[in-house]
N, C-alpha and C positions, 0 to 999 in steps of 0.2 A: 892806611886810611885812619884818621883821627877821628876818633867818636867824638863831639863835646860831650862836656856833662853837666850835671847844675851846678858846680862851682861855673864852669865858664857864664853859665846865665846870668851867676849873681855878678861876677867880673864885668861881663857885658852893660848890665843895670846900672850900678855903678857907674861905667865909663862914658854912657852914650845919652845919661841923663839929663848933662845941659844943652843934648844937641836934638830933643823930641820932646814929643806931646804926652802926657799921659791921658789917652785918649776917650771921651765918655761913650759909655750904654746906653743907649736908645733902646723902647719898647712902644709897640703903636697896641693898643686893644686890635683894632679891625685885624690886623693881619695876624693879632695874635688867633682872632673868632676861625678866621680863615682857615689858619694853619689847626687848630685845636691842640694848639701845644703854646706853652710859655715860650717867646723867644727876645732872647738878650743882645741886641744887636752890638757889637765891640767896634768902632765907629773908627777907623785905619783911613778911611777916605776924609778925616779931619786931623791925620799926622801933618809931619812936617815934610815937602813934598809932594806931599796928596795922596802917599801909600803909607805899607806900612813897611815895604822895604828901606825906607829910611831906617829903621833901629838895624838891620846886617850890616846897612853899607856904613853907619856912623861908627860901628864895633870894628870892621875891618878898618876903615880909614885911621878911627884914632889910637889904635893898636900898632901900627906900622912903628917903624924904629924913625929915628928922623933921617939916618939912610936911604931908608928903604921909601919912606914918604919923598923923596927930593926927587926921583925918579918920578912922579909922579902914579895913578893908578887909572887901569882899563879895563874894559867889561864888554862884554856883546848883552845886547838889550833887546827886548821888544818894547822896550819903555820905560816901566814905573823903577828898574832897578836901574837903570842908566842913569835917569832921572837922579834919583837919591842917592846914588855915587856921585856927580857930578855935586850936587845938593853939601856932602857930607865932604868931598875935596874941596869945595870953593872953602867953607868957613874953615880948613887946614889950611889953606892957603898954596893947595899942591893942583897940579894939573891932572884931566881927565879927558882920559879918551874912550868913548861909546861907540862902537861897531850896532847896527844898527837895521832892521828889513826896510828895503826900501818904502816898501809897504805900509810901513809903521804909521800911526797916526800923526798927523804933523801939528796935531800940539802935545803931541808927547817928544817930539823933535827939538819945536821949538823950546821946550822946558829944559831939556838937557843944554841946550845953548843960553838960553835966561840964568843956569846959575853955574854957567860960566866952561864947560866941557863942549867936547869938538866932536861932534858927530861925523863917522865913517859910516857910508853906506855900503849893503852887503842885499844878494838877491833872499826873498825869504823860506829861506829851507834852512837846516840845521847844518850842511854840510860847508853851505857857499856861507855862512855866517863863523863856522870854525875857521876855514881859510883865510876868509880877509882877514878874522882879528887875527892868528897867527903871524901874517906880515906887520900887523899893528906893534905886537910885542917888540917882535925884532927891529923895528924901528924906532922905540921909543926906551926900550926895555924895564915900561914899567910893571909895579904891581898888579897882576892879575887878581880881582877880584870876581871871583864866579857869582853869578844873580843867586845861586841857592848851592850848590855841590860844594859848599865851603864851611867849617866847623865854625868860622868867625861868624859868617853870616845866620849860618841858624841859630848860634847863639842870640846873636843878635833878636832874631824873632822870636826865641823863647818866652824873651820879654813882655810881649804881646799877651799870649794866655797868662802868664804869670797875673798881670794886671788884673784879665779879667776876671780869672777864679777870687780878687780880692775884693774885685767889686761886684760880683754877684756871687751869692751864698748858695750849696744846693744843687748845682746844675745835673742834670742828669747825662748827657752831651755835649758835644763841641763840634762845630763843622766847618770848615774853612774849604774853598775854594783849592784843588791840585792842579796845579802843571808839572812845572820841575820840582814842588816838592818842599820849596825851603819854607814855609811858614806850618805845612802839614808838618813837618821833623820840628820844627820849634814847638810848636804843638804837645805834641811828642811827646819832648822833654822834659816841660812842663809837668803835663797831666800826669805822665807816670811816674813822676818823682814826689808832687804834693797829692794827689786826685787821681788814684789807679782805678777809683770804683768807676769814674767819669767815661762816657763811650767815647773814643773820637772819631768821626765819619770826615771822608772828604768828597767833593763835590766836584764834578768835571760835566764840559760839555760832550753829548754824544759824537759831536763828529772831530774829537778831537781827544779819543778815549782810550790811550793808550796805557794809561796810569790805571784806567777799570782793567784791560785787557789784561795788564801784568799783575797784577792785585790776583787777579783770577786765575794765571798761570803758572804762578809764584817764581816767576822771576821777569826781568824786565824787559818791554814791547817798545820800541821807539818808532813812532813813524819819523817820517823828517819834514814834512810838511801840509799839517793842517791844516782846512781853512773852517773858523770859527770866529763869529763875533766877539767873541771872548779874547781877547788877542793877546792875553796876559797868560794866557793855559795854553798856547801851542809848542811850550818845549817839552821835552819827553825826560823821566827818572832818570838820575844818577846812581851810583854803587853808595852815597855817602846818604841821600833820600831816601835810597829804597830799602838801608838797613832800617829807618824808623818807619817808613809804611806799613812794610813785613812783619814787623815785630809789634808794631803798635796799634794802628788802626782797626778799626773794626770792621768798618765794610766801605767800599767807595759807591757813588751814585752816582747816576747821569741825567741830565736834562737835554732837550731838544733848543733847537736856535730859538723858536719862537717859547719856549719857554723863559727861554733864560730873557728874553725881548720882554715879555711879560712880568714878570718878575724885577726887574729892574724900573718897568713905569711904574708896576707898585710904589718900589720903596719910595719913585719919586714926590708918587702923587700924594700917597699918605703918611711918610716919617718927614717930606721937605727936606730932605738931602738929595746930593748930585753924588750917584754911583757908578762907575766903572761897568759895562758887561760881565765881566770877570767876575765881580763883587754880589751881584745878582744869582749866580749860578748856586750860591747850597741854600736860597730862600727858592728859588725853583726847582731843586730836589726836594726839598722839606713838602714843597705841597705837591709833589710828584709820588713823593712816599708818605700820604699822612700817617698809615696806619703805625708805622717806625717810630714816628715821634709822638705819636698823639698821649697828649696828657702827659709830657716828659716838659720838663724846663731847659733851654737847649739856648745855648750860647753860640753864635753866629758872627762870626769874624768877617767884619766890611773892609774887604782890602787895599780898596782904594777910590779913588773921586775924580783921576785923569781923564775928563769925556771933550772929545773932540766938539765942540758946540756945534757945529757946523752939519758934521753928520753923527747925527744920531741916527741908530739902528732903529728906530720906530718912522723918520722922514722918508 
């Protein structure tokens, strides 16, 4: 197992800079009144894509050798990384293939086919989503790029805090959204290589809490099949995650459905941003736990802007 380290960060920054956003901080007063904590929102639902998995999948894409790129590159998704691998092969100019829950949002569907990647449906558990991509490979035998179990791709996210510790001074916290883990290990990286004094908290929904479970356990809880509005936090820790959870994090938190539903109309109604469920979940722990943050300055990682217009979790 490869650790990245901050040289890979600064390699990744570097590489994947003419293919992203450097993305702005957002701050509302009311939510700040709300929460009783300064919070720094790092705005990923305004990347390239609409996540912030764009900067992993642009590091693995444009990293490949042009061997290895000709083959083209595949992924199993719930979405925003299928999305952004597809996003980060089209402007390569190499092919993509997304394995896929059938389940999945179908405008998270249709995005991965808008920038140009072929969606394989798979039923949505973690086990029938290994299988089929498994045949995927062997059929295509391209690049495996994993959504986050991959050193390219957290590299790639490290990126993300990097920014933000430059654009806001001071923080006393960081909280990003877990599932599988790769933006929490970017995270990670980051913090403990510029900003060890900085807490990092991650944020999961309750009924999708296996990343709380294992955190707790000390070592790692998979279920295989979730079901949460959040649909971006149903995959379970890796061995390559779970080395920067363990070692780094401070504490995980959990919010309920309707919090995280809550939480999300906030940002809509008062920052005028379109956020992802998934993205809503550590502003739904933050005022789940005021007493944690309260009167701390806390930077809050938006991970993404993918919302199915159709159904929203509030119709």
């Amino acid at each position: 197992m490869y650790i990245p380290t901050i040289a890979d960060m600064f390699a990744a920054h570097t590489r994947i800079k003419p293919f992203i956003h450097r993305t702005p901080v957002l701050t509302s007063e009311y939510i700040n009144s709300v929460a009783g904590a300064e919070l720094f929102f790092k705005c990923e639902n305004l990347q390239k894509a609409g996540a912030f998995k764009a900067r992993g999948a642009s590091n693995a894409v444009f990293g490949l050798t042009d061997e290895q790129a000709a083959r083209g590159v595949a992924t199993h998704s719930s979405g925003n990384h299928g999305t952004c691998l597809s996003y980060a092969a089209g402007r390569r100019g190499i092919p993509c293939t997304v394995v896929m829950p059938r389940t999945a949002p179908q405008a998270k569907k249709d995005a991965v086919r808008g920038y140009g990647g072929r969606v394989v449906e798979c039923e949505p558990s973690t086990t029938s989503r290994e299988a089929v991509f498994a045949e995927v490979v062997a059929e295509t035998g391209a690049e495996f790029v994993h959504p986050y179990n991959d050193h390219r791709v957290i590299a790639g996210q490290a990126t993300c805090s990097t920014e933000l510790i430059a654009q806001v001074d001071g923080l006393d916290a960081v909280i990003a959204p877990i599932g599988g883990g790769g933006m929490v290990s970017g995270t990670c990286l980051t913090i403990s290589n510029f900003a060890p004094a900085i807490k990092i908290y991650a944020a999961e929904p309750e009924q999708a809490d296996d990343a709380y479970r294992s955190f707790k356990a000390g070592r790692i809880i998979a279920d295989d099949a979730p079901n949460t509005v959040a649909d971006g936090l149903k995959v379970p820790l890796k061995d390559l995650t779970w080395h920067f959870v363990k070692n780094h994090v401070t504490d995980i938190l959990t919010a309920s459905e309707d919090e995280i539903v809550d939480a999300m109309k906030l940002i809509w109604k008062r920052m005028k941003i379109v956020v992802e469920p998934s993205s809503a979940v550590p502003l739904a722990t933050i005022l789940k736990n005021k007493g944690v943050f309260a009167g701390k300055r806390v930077g809050v990682i938006i991970t993404g802007g993918n919302v199915d217009l159709d159904k929203l979790p509030w119709q």
